[in-house]
N, C-alpha and C positions, 0 to 999 in steps of 0.2 A: 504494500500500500504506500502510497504519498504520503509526504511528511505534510503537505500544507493543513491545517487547522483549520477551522471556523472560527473566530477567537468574537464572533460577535453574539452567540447564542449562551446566555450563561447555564451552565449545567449540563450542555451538553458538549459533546466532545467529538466534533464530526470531523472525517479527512477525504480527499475528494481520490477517489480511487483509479488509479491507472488505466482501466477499463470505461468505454462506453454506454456497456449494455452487457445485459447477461443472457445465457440459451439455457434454457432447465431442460433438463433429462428426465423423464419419471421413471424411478428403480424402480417402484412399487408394480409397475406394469407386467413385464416379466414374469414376478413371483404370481402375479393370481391364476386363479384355475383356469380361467375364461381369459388370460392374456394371449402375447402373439407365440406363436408356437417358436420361429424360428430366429425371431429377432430379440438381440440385446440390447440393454442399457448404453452398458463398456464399450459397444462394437458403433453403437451411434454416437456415442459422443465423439469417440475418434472422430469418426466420416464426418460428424460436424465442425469440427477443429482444423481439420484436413482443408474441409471443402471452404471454408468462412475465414481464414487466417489472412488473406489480402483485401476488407472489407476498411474501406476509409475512416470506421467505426471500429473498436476492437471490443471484441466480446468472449466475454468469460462464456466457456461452454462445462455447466456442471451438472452431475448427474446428483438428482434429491430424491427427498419422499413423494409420496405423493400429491397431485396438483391439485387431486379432484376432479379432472378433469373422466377417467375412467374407463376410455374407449373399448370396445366390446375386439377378441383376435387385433389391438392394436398397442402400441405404443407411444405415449403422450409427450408431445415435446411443444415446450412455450419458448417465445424467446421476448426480449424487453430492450428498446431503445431507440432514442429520437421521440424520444412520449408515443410512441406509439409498443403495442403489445397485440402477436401473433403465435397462433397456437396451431400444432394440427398432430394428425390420428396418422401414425406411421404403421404399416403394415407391411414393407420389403425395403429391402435395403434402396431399391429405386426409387422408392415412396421417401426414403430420406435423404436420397440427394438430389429431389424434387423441390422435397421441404428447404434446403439449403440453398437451392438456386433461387426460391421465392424469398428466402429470409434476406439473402445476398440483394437483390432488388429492393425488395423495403428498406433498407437502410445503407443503401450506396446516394 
């Protein structure tokens, strides 16, 4: 993280972080009974890292708990930045480097 401070908010103690925006990964997808059979967490976040790493914006790609979000055979990925917030139902590895080239577009 950056060193710079907020030194105008008293009590709180904010730093302005190297990153843009963040891409959430839902772990939680995976593990349930009704998630996607053949795709991973671990395996999208890479391809997301991979595919989104020359983005004018730099974004943190992390894999979390769940979004809530819940997709039925899918896998839930949000990403956040530029004030704007995009979610979608991954279901193949092409299905996530579809989601990557639309996230890539919104925030180029």
């Amino acid at each position: 993280m950056s060193t710079s401070h907020d030194t105008e908010t008293p009590g709180a103690l904010l730093v302005r972080p190297k990153f843009g925006g963040a891409a959430l990964v839902c772990g939680e997808c995976q593990k349930r009974s009704n998630g996607p059979s053949k795709l991973k967490a671990k395996e999208v976040r890479k391809l997301l890292k991979k595919e989104l790493h020359n983005l004018p914006v730099r974004l943190r790609i992390v894999q979390c708990s769940c979004l809530g979000l819940c997709p039925r055979k899918a896998l839930a990925v949000s990403a956040v930045a530029d004030g704007q917030v995009l979610a979608a139902e991954l279901r193949s590895e092409d299905e996530a480097r579809a989601a990557a080239a639309a996230f890539a577009r919104a925030f180029s």
